[in-house]
C-alpha positions in Angstrom: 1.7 -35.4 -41.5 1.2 -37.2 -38.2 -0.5 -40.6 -37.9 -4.4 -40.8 -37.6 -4.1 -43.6 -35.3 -4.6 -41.7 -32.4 -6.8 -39.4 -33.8 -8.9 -42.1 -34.2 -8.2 -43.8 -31.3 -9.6 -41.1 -29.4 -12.9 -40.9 -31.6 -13.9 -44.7 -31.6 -13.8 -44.4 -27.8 -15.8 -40.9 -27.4 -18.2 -42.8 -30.2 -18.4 -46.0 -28.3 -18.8 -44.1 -24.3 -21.6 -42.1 -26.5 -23.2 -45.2 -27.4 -23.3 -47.0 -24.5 -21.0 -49.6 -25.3 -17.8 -50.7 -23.1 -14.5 -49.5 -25.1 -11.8 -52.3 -24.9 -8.7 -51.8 -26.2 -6.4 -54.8 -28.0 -2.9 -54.7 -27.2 -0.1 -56.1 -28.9 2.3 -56.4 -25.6 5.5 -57.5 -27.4 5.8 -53.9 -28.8 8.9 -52.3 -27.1 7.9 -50.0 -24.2 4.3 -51.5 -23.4 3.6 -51.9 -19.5 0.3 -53.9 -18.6 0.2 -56.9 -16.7 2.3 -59.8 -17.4 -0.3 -62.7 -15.6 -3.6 -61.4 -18.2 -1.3 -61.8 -21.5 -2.4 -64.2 -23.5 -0.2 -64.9 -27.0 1.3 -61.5 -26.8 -2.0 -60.0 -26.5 -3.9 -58.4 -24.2 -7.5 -56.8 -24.4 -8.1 -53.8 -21.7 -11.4 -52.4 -20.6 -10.5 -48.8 -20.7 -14.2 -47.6 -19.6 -14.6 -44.6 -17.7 -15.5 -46.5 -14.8 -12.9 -49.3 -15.1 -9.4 -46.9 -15.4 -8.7 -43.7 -13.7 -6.5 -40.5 -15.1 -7.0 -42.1 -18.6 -5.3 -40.2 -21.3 -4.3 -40.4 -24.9 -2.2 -38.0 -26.7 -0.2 -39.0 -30.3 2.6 -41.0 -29.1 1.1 -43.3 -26.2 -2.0 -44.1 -23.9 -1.7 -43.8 -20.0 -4.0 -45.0 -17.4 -4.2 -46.6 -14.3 -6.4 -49.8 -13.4 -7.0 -52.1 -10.5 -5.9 -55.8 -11.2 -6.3 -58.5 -8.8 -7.4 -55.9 -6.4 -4.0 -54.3 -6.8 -3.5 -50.7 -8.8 -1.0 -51.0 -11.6 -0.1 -47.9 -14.0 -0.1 -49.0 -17.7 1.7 -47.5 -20.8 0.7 -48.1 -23.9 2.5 -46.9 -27.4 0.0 -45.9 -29.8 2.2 -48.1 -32.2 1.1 -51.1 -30.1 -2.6 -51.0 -30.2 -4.2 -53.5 -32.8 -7.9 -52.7 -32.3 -10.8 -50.9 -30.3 -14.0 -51.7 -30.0 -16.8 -52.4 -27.9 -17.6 -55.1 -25.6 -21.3 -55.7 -26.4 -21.5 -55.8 -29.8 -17.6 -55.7 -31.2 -18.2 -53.1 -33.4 -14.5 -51.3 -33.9 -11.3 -50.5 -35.7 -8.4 -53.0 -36.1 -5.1 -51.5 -37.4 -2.8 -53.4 -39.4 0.9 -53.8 -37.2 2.7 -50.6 -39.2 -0.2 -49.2 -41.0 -2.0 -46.0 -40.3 -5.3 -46.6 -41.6 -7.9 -49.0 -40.0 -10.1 -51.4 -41.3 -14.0 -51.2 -39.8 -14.6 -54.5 -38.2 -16.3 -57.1 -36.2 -13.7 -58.1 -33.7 -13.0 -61.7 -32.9 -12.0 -61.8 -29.4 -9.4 -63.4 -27.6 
């Protein structure tokens, strides 16, 4: 069977837009293949606001998440394996998943941010 991670993924974020809350997304950047940017990495992490308004051409299918974001006033296009998200959750309130590095399954959580 194929991982739920992105099937889940996908329905925190739906869940959280529904809700009103801000989706952010928790990045582990040393994961082979990840492209964000470098100066907003803090201890191999990096927390994205993937909100409608914030990204444009946002997409996530089973392998990887693509979008394309303004930093520094300056548009950057960012890959993101599906293997190398740790969490998603919302800004307000931090309500979310965090996944284990490796496993499928996520815990439900209160996310400490970074």
């Amino acid at each position: 069977m194929t991982s739920q991670k992105p099937y889940l993924i996908r329905a925190v974020y739906e869940w959280l837009i529904d809700n009103g809350a801000t989706p952010y997304l928790l990045v582990d950047t040393s994961f082979e293949g990840v492209i964000v940017p470098e100066a907003f990495i803090n201890d191999s992490k990096i927390v994205l606001n993937i909100a409608p308004d914030a990204v444009q051409h946002y997409e996530v299918n089973n392998e990887n998440i693509y979008f394309s974001a303004r930093f520094s006033g300056k548009r950057m296009e960012l890959f993101i394996p599906i293997e190398a998200v740790l969490g998603i959750y919302g800004k307000e309130n931090n309500p979310g998943y965090v996944f284990q590095r490796g496993a499928d399954l996520p815990s439900y959580t209160t996310v400490k941010l970074y």
